[in-house]
N, C-alpha and C positions, 0 to 999 in steps of 0.2 A: 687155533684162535689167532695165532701172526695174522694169517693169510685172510683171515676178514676185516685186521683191519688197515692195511696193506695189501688188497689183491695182486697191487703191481710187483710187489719185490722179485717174486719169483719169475717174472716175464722174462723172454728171452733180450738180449740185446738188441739182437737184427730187429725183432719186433717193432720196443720201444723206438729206433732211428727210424723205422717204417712211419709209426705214426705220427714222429716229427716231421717225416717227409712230404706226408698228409698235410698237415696243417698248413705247413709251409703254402704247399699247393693251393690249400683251399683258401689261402692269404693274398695271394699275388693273382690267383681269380676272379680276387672281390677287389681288390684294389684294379683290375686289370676292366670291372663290368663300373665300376665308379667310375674311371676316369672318360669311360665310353659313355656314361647318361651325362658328363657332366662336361661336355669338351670345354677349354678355354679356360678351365678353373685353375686352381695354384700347382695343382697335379699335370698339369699337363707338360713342362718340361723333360716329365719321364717319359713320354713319348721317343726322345732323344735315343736312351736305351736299344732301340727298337723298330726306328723307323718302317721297315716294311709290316712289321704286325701293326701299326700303326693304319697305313692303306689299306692290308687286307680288311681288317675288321672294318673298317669304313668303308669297305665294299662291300661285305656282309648287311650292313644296316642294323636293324634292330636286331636280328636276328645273333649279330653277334653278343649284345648283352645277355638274351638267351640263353646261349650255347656257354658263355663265362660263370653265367649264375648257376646253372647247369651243374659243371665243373666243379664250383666251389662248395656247393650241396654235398657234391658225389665225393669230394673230399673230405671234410666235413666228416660224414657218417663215417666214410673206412677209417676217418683219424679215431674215431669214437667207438667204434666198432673193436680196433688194437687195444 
């Protein structure tokens, strides 16, 4: 009876830091496809961080908000999935 209502207790460690890892990911993907639909916004001095992902993805085009939303999905689930 714990374990239903708490499934997580028994989870491994490695796990649980997996699906922080997750998140994390699927955070900095969306913050990463925001600041790409939105150039010039208050977000954009994290550009800084980064410069050449900066130009690549602007050489990508649209394509790269895509490929971040993508990403951030595909996080997302395996966070939820752990």
């Amino acid at each position: 009876m714990h374990n239903a209502i708490l499934p997580w207790t028994n989870r491994p460690i490695g796990t649980t830091l997996l699906a922080l890892f997750f998140i994390f990911g699927a955070g900095m993907a969306s913050l990463t496809a925001l600041m790409l639909l939105f150039p010039g916004s208050i977000l954009e001095p994290l550009w800084r961080l980064n410069p050449r992902a900066h130009e690549g993805f602007g050489a990508m085009g649209a394509w790269a908000v895509v490929l971040m939303l993508t990403v951030a999905t595909a996080c997302a689930v395996a966070a939820v999935g752990m």
